[in-house]
SEKOL-265190 format. One record per atom (N, C-alpha, C): residue in three letters; x, y, z. Coordinates in steps of 0.02 Angstrom, whole numbers, plus 50000, padded with zeros to 5 digits. Example, Ala and Ser with C-alpha at 12.3 -4.5 7.8 and 13.67 -1.06 7.14 Angstrom:
<rotis>
ALA506604971650390/ALA506154977550390/ALA506604983550390/SER506424988850354/SER506844994750357/SER506455000250394/
</rotis>
This chain:
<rotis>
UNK503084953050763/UNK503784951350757/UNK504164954850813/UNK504714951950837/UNK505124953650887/UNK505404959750863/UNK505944964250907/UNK506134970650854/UNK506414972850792/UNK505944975350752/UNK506294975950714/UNK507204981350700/UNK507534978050647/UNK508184982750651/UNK508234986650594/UNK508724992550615/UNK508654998750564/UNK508105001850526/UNK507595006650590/UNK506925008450527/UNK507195015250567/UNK507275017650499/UNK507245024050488/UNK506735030250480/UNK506505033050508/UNK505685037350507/UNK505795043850525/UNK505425048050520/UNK505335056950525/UNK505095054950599/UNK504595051150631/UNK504745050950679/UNK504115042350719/UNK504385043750770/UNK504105034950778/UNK503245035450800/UNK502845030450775/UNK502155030250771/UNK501995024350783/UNK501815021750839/UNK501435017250832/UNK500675016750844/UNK500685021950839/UNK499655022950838/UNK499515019350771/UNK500135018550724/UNK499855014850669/UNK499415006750685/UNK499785003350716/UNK499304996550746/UNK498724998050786/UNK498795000650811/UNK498245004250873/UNK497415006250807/UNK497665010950765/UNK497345011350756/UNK496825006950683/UNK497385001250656/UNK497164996150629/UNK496924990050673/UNK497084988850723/UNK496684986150757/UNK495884986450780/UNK495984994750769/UNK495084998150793/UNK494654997450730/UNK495144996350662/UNK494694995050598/UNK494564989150608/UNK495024983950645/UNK494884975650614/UNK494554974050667/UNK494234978450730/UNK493714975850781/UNK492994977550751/UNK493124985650719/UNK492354988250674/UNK492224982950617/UNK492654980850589/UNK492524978550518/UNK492224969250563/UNK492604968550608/UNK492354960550632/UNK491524960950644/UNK491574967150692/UNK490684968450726/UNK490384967950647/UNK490384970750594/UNK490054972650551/UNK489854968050514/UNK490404961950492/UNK490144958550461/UNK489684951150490/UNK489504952850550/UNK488854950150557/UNK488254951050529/UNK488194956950517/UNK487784960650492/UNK487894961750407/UNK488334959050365/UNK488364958450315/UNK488464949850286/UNK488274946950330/UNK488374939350340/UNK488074935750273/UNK487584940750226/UNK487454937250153/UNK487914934950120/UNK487834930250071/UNK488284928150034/UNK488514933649952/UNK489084934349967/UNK489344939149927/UNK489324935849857/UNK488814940949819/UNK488704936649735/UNK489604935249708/UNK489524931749648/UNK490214928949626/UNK490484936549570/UNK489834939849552/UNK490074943949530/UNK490494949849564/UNK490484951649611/UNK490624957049650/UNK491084952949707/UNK491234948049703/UNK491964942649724/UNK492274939949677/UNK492254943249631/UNK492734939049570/UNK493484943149558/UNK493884939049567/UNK494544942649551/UNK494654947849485/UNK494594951949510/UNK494954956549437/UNK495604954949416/UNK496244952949439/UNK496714951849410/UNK497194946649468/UNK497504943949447/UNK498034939649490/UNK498514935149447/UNK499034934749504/UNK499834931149469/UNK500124931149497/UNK500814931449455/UNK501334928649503/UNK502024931249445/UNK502484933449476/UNK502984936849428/UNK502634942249363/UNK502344944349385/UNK502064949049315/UNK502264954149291/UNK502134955449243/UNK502704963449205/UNK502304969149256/UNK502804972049256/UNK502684978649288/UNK502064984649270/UNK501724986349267/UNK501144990349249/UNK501534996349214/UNK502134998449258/UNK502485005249201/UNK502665000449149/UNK502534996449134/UNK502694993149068/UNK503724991249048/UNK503904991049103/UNK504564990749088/UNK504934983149120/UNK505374979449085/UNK505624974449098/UNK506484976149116/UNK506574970349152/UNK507324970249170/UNK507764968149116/UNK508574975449094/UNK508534974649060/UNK509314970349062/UNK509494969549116/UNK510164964249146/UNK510034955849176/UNK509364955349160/UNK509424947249162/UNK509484947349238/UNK509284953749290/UNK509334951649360/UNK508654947249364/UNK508654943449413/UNK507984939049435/UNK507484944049501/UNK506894944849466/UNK506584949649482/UNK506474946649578/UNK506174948949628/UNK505864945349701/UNK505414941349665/UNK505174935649699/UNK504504932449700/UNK504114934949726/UNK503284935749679/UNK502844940749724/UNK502104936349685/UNK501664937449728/UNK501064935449695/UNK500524941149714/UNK500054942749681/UNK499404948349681/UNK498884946849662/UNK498384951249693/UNK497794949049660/UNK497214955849690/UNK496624955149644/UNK496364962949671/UNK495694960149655/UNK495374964049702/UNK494564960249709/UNK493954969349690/UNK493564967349669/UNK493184972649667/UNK492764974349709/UNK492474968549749/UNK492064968349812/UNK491634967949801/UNK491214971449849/UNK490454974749864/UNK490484980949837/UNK491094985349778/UNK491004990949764/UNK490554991649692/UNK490284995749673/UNK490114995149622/UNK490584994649542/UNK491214999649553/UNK491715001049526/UNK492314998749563/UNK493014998249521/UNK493694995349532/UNK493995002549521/UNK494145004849584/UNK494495010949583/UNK495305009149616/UNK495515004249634/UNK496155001549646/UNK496555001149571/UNK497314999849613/UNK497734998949557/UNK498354997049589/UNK498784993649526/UNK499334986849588/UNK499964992449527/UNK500464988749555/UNK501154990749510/UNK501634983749539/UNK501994982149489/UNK502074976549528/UNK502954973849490/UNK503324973349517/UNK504164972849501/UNK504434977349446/UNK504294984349461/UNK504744988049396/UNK505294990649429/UNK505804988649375/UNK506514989149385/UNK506634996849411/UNK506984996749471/UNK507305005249492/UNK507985005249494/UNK508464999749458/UNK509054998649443/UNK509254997549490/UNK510044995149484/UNK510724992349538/UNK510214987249589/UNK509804982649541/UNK509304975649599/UNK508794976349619/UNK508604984149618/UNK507984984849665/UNK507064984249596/UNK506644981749656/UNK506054983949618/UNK505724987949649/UNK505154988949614/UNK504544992649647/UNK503824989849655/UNK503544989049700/UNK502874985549713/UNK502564990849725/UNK501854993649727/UNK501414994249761/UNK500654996149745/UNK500374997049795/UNK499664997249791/UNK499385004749771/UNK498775003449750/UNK498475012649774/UNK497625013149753/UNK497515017249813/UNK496835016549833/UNK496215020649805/UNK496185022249748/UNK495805028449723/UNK495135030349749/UNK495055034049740/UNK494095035449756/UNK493895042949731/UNK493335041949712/UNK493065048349651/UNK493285045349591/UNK493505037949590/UNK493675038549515/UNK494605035649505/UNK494655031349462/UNK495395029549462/UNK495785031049421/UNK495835039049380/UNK496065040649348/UNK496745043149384/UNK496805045249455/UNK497495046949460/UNK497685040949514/UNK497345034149517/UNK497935030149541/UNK498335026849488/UNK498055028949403/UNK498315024749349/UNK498885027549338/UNK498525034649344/UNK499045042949340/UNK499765039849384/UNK499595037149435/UNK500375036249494/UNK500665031549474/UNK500285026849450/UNK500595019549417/UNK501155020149382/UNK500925025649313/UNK501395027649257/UNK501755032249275/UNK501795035549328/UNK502155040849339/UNK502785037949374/UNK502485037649473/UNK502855034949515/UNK503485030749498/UNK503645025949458/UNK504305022449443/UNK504805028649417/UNK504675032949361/UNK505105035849344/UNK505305039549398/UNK504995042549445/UNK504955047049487/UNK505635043649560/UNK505405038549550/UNK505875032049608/UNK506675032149567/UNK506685030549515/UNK507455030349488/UNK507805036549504/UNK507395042649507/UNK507805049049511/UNK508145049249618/UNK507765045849645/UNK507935047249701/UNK508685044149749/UNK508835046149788/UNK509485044849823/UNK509295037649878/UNK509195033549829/UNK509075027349876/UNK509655021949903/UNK510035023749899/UNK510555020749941/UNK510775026649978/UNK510565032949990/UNK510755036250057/UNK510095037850093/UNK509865035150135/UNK509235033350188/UNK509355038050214/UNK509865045250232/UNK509705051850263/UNK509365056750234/UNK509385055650156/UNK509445063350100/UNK508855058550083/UNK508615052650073/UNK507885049650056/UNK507435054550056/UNK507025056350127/UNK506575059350165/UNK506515066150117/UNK506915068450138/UNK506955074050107/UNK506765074250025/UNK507055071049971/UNK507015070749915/UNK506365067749886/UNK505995061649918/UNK505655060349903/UNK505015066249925/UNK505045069449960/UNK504555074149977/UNK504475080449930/UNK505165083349893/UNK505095085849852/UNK504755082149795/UNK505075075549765/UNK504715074649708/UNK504065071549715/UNK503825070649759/UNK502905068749778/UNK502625078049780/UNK502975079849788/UNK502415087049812/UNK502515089849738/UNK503315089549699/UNK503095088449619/UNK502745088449576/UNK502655079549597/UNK502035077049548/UNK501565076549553/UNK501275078049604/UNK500635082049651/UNK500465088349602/UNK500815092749600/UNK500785098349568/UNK500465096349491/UNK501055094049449/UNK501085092049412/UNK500195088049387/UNK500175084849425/UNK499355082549423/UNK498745084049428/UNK498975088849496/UNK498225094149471/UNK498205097549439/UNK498945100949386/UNK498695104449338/UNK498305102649266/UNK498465093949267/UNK498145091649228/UNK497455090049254/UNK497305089349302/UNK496585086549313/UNK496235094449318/UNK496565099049298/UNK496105105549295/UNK496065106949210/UNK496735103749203/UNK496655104749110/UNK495895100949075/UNK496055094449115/UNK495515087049080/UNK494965089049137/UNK494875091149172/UNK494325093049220/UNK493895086949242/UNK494585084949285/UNK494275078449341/UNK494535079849407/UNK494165074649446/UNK494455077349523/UNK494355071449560/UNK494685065849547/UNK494745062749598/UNK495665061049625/UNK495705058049688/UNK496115055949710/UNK496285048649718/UNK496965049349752/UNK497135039849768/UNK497975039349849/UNK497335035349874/UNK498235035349913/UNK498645031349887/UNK499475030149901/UNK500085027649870/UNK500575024749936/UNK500525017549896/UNK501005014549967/UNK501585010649906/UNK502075014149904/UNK502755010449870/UNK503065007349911/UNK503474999449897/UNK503894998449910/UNK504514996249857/UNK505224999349885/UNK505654997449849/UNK506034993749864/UNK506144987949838/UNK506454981249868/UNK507204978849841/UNK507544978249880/UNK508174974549861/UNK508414971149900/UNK508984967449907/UNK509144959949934/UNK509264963950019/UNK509474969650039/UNK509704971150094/UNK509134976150127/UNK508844980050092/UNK508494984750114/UNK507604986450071/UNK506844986850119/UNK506444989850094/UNK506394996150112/UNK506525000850049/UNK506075007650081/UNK505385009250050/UNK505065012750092/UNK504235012050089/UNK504115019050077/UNK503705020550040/UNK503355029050031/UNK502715028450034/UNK502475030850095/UNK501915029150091/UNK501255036650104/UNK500865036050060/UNK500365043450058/UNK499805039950078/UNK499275042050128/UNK498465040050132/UNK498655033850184/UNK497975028750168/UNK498155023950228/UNK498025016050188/UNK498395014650153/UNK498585007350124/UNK499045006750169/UNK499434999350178/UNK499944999050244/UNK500374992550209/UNK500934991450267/UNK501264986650227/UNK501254982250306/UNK501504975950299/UNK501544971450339/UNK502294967050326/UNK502554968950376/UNK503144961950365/UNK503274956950411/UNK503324951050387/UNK503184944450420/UNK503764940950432/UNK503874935850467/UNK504544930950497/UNK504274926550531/UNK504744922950559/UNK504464916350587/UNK504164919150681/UNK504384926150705/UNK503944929350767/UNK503434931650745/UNK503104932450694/UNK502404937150671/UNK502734941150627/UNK502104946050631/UNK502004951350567/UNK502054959050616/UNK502054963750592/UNK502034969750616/UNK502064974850552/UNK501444981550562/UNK501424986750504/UNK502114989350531/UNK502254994650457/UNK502824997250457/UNK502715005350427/UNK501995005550426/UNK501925013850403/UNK501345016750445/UNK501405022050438/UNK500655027250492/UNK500205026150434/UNK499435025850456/UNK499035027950407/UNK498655035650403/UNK498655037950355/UNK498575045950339/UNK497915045950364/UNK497655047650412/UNK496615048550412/UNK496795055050471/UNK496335057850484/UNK496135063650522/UNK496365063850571/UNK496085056150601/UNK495975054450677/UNK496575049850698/UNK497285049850648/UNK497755047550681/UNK497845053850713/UNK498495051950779/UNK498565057350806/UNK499325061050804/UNK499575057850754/UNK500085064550725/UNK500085067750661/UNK499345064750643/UNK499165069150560/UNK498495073850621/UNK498155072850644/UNK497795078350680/UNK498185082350703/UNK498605080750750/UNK499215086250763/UNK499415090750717/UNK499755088350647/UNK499785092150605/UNK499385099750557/UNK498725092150560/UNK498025098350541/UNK497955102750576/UNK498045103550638/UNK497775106350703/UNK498225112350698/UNK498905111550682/UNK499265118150677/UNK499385121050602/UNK499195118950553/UNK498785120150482/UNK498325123950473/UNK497915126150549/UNK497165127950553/UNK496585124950516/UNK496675117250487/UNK496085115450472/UNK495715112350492/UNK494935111050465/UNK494285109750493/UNK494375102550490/UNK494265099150534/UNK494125091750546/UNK493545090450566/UNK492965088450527/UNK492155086650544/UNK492215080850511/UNK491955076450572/UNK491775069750570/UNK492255064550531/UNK492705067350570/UNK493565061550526/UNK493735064350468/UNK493595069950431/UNK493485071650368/UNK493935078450363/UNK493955079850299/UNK494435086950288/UNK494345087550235/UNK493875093450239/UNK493565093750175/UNK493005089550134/UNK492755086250189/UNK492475078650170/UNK492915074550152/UNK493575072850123/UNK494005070050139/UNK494305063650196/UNK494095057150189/UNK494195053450224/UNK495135052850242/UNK495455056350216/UNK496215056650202/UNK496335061550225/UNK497065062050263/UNK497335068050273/UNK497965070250230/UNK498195065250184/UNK498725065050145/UNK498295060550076/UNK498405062550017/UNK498195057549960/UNK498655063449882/UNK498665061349840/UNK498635063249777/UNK498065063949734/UNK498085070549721/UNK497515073049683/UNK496985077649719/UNK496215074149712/UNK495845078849728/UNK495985088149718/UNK495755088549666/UNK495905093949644/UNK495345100049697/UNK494915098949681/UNK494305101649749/UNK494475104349807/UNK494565099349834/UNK494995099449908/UNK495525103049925/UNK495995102049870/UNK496705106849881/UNK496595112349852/UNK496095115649799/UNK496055121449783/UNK495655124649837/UNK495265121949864/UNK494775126249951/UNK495515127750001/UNK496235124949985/UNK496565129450044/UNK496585122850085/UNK496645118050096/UNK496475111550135/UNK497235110450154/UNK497345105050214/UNK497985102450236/UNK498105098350199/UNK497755093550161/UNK497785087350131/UNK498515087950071/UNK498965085550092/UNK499495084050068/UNK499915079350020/UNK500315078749978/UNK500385072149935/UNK501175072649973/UNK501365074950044/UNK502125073750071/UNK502135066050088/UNK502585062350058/UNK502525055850100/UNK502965056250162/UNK502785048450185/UNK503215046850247/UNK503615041950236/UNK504085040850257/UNK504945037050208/UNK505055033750270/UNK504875026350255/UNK505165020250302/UNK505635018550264/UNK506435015550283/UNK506735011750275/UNK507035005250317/UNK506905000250290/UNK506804994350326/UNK507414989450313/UNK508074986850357/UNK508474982950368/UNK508304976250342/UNK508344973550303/UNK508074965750295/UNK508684959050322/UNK508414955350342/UNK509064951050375/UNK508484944050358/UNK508964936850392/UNK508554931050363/UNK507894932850415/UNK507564934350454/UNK507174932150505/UNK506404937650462/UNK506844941350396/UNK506094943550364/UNK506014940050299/UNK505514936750302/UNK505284933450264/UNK504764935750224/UNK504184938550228/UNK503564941650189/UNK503624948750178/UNK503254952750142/UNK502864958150137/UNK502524958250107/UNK501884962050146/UNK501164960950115/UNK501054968450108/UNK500864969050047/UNK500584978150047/UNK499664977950022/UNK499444980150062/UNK498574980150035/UNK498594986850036/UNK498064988150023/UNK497524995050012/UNK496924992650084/UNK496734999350098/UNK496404997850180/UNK495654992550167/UNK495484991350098/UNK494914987250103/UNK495324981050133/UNK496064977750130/UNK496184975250174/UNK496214973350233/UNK496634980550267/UNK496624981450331/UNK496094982750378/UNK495544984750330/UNK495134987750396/UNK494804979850422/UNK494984975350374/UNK494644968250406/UNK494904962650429/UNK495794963650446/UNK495984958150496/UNK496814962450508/UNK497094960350553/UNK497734961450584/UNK498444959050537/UNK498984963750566/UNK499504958550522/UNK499614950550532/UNK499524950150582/UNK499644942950597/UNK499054938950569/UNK498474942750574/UNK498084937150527/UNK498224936650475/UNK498374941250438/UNK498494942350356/UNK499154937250356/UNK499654939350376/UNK500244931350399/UNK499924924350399/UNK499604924450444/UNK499184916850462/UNK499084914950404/UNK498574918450350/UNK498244916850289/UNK498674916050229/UNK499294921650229/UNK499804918850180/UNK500154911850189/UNK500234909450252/UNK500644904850269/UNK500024899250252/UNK499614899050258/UNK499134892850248/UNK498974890550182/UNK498824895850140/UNK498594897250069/UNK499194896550044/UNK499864899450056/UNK500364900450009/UNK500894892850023/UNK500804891450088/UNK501554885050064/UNK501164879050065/UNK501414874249996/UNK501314870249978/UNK501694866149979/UNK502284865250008/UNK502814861050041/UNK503114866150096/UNK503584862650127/UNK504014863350174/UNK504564870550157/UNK504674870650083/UNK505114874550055/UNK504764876649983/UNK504474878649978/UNK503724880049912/UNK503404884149932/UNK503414888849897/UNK502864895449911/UNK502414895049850/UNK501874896349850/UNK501214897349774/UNK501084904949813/UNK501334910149776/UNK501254916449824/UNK500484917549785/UNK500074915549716/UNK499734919249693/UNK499214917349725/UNK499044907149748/UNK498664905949813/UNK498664913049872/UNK499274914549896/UNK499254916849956/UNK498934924149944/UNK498994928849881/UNK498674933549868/UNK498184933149869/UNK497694928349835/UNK497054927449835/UNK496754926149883/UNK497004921849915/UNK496694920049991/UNK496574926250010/UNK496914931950037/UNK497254935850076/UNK496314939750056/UNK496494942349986/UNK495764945149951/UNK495324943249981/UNK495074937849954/UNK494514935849942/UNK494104934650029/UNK494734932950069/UNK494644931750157/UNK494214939750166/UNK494694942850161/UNK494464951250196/UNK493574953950158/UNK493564949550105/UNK492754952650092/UNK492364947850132/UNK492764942650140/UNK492074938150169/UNK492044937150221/UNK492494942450263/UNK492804944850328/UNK492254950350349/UNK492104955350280/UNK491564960750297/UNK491754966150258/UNK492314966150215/UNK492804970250163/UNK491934974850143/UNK492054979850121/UNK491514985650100/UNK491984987350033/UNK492594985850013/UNK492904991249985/UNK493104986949903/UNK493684991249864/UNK494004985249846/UNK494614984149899/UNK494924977149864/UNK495454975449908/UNK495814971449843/UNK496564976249851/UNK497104974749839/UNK497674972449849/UNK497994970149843/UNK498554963049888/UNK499054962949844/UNK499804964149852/UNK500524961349840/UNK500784958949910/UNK501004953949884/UNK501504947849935/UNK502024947449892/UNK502624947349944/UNK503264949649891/UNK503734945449959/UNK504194938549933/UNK504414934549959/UNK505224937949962/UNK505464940250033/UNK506164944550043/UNK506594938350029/UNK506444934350071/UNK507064928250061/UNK506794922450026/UNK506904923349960/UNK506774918049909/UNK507164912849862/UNK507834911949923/UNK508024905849904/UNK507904901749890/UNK507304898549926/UNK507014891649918/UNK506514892749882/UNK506274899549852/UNK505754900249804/UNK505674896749731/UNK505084893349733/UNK505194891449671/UNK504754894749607/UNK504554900649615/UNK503974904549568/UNK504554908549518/UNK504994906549505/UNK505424911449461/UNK505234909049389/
</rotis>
């Protein structure tokens, strides 16, 4: 997409494409080499729709008309479904909340963020995009806290990264921990709109680097993440690994049309613009007709048979849905 207007950031990154591009060249080479046909069991949708209740379990309680969004989540080639979606819960005065999250060791604390994260979003200063940054960093490092004291109580230890978006008719802001990503689309293309948290970006290495911690083989701590929630392990050894997010806020005007939020079993296997390409093919069924839960699924089910290793999770969330007809 041509430039985007009003994004607000701690500071500007675009090693974020750079370095999703280097996943969607590894993940292309690879799936030559995984060129079998993926059983139906381990490509079967775990869940998909279109307008669905919110996972915090809460409905709108003013009769506003929620965005149009469609989802869908695949289990893969994994053995286990360690993903988890959240998908239109009300954060009052119009806005919702979408997003993804990527667990591993186990998906007890991306369920943990599911039920948490919304309450956590109503408390924040989201119509002032200066005092955002700030606030949201307190209450992620919070409920960070807050979490590993339970996963030391219940004595578990896994983690999950967290990519929120909060949507309303004028503005998305994004919180994003680990490396799930968001994509927003228009009639010039698509373009990411968040850094992804890994070692070997190079303003989370920067960071580690003056942290004094060990980075072996992309890793921290064995840690494929340089930012996630949880992992109790990791952060009790003294580690950089952080639950601070990073706070995009995003201008919406007519010329944005999509957002796509995956989890990286997405990304690591095609570009924004492909992921665009595939919503636009799969999802409009007229001229002025969107089937967003087509376009979720597509989106899925493409990236495993693309060379996906992971699960893969997908919200498509329609900004300008005038002509939408999924209400």
């Amino acid at each position: 997409m041509g430039a985007a207007h009003g994004v607000l950031r701690t500071s500007l990154r675009l090693s974020a494409s750079r370095a999703a591009m280097a996943s969607y060249a590894m993940c292309s080479r690879n799936s030559a080499k995984s060129a079998t046909r993926v059983s139906s069991a381990s490509n079967r949708i775990i869940h998909s729709g279109i307008l669905s209740r919110g996972l915090a379990g809460m409905e709108p309680s003013n009769g506003e008309r929620r965005p149009a969004h469609g989802y869908a989540a695949l289990q893969g080639r994994r053995r286990t479904m360690e993903d988890a979606l959240l998908r239109a819960s009300p954060c009052g005065d119009g806005r919702y909340i979408f997003g993804v999250f990527d667990g591993h060791g186990g998906r007890r604390t991306a369920d943990f963020l599911v039920a948490s994260l919304p309450h956590v979003c109503r408390s924040l200063p989201l119509s002032d995009a200066c005092q955002l940054p700030e606030a949201a960093r307190d209450a992620y490092e919070h409920l960070d806290k807050k979490l590993l004291v339970k996963q030391k109580s219940e004595r578990w230890h896994d983690g999950s990264a967290a990519l929120l978006a909060i949507v309303c008719e004028q503005q998305v802001h994004l919180l994003q921990v680990g490396d799930c990503q968001a994509a927003l689309c228009g009639p010039d293309g698509a373009q990411f709109l968040c850094t992804e948290h890994r070692p070997a970006e190079p303003s989370e290495a920067k960071r580690l680097d003056m942290l004094g911690a060990t980075v072996v083989k992309g890793r921290v701590h064995g840690l494929a993440l340089s930012r996630a929630f949880g992992d109790l392990d990791v952060k009790s050894a003294g580690s950089a690994v952080t639950a601070t997010p990073e706070v995009v806020t995003q201008e919406i005007d007519e010329a944005h049309e999509m957002l796509i939020l995956g989890t990286d079993g997405l990304w690591d296997c095609m570009s924004a613009d492909d992921a665009w390409e595939i919503v636009q093919n799969a999802g409009r069924s007229g001229q002025e007709k969107w089937e967003l839960e087509n376009a979720a699924r597509a989106l899925a089910t493409s990236a495993v048979e693309k060379g996906s290793s992971d699960n893969v999770s997908v919200v498509v969330v329609l900004l300008n849905d005038v002509a939408s007809t999924d209400s």
